[in-house]
N, C-alpha and C positions, 0 to 999 in steps of 0.2 A: 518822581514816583507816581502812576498810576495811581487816579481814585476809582478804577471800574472794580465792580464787585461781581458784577457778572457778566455773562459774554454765552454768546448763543452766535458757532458756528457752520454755515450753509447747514440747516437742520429738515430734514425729509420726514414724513410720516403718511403710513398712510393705512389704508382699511379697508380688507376685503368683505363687500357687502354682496348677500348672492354669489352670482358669478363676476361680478364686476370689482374693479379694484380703484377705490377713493381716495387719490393722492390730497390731503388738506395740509399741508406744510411742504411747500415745495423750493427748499433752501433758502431757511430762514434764517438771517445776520441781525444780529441785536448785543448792542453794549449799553449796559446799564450801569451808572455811578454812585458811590457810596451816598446814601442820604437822598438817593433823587425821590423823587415819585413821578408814575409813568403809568399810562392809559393805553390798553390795549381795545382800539375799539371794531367789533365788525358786526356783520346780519348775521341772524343765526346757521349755526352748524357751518361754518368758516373757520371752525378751528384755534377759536381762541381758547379754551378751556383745555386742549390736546397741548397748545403750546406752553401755559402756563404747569399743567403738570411736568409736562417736561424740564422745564426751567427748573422747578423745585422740585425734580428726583425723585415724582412721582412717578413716572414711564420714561421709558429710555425711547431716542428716537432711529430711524430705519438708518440714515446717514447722519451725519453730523455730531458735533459734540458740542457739548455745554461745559462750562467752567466758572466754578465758584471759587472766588480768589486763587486764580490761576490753577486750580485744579480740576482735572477733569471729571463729571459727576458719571458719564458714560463708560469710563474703567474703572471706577471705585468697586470693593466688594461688597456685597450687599450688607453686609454689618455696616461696614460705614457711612455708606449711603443711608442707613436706616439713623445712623446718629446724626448724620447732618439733617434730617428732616425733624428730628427730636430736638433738635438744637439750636443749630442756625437760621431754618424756614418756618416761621408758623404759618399757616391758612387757613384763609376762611373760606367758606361756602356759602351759596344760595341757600343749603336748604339745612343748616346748622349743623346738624350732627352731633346734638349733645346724645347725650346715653340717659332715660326715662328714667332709670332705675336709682341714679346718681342725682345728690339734689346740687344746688347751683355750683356751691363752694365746693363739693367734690368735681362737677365736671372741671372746673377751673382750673383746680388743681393737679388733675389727671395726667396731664404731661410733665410732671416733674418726679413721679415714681419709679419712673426709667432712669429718673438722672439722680433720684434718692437725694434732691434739697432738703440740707434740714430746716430752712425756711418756708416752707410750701405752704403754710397754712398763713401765713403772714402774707408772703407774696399777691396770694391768691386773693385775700379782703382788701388787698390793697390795688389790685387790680378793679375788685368788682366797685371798689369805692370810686376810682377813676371814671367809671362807664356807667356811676349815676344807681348801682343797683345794691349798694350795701345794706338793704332791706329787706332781700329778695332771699340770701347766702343760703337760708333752710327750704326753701321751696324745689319743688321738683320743674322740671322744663316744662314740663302738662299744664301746669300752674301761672304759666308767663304768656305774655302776647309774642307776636313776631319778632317787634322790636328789639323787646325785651332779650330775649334768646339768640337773637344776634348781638347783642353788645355782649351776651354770657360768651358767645365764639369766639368775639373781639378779644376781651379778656382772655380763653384758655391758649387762643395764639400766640398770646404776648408772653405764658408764663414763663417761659426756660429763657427772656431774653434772647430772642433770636435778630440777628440782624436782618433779615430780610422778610415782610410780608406779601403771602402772595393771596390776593382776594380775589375769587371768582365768581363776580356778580353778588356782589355782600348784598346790594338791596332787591334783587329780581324780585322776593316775595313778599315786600314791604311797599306800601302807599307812599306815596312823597313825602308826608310829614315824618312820618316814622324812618322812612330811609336817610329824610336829612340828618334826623338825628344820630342815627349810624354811621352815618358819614364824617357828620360833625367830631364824633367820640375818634372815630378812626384815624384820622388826621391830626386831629390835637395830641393822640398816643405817638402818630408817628415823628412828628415833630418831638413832643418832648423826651422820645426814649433816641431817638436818634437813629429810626428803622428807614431802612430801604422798602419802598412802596410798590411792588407790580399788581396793577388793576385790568382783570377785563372785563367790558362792558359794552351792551347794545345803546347806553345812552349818552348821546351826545353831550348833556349839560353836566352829566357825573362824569365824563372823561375831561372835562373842561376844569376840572379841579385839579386836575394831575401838571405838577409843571412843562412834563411831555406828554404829547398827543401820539399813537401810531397807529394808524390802519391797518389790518391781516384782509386782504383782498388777492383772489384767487393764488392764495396759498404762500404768498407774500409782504412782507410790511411795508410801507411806506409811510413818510410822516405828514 
């Protein structure tokens, strides 16, 4: 029995800027294994952030297909598509994406009103407890540092237990000290919840955490 979880086949994309047409994924093959963790690394605007959404059914690509435990994420209908990203993929971002208006313990919690847990409130201190911020739960995001606000993203990706993380550049707008610590948090979750880890990143020493290494160079990975 197979342990890939995901699979990215000959995958194309590309992007008319002007008059000109920007091929950046030019059949892209990538198999990913239940529980791995995996570093997607290149220079910028190389397409690693186009391929990662892709992966996790955020954009669909020009050619190819993707498949998430053998199903394909490029024929899904968009309700489904829309559950497996509520479900099975949480992500994070560079630049958080909490909602200002929501204080910590509601962004947290925020992906589980789709799935109507009636544990959510539980869940969600018990996440924020994991990532060091059980102090924090009434404070609004305005209120927290960088850090601080990424380990709340950390948290709201993990809440519906999904098994696949897809992080893109979780620390771009964090200092070293502060991103270790993000990092640190991130890791320790994926190991002990039993997530599948895809990471892109411009830094060589944060893709050196990932048990795999891959390059996206002119529109291709190599390892």
């Amino acid at each position: 029995m197979s342990n890939e979880i995901l699979r990215a086949e000959e995958v194309h994309k590309a992007y008319r800027i002007g008059k000109r047409t920007v091929e950046v994924l030019h059949g892209v093959t990538l198999s990913v294994q239940r529980g791995e963790t995996l570093s997607v690394m290149g220079a910028s605007g190389s397409g690693k952030s186009t391929l990662l959404h892709i992966l996790g059914g955020l954009d669909k690509p020009d050619a190819g297909d993707v498949f998430f435990e053998q199903t394909s994420l490029v024929n899904m209908k968009p309700p489904k598509r829309a559950a497996f990203r509520a479900n099975r993929c949480g992500f994070i971002f560079q630049s958080y994406h909490l909602l200002p208006e929501l204080d910590v313990l509601q962004n947290v919690a925020l992906p589980s009103m789709a799935a109507r847990r009636k544990d959510a409130k539980a869940r969600a201190e018990h996440l924020l407890e994991r990532v060091g911020l059980s102090d924090r739960m009434d404070h609004r995001p305005m209120e927290l540092s960088g850090g601080e606000q990424q380990r709340v993203a950390l948290a709201r990706a993990l809440m519906n237990e999904p098994d696949l993380i897809m992080a893109d550049e979780p620390t771009g707008n964090l200092d070293s000290h502060t991103g270790g610590n993000v990092l640190h948090n991130l890791f320790d979750l994926a190991q002990s919840e039993k997530l599948t880890l895809v990471m892109v990143t411009h830094n060589e020493e944060i893709a050196r955490l990932c048990q795999r290494e891959l390059i996206l160079k002119d529109g291709k990975l190599e390892e």
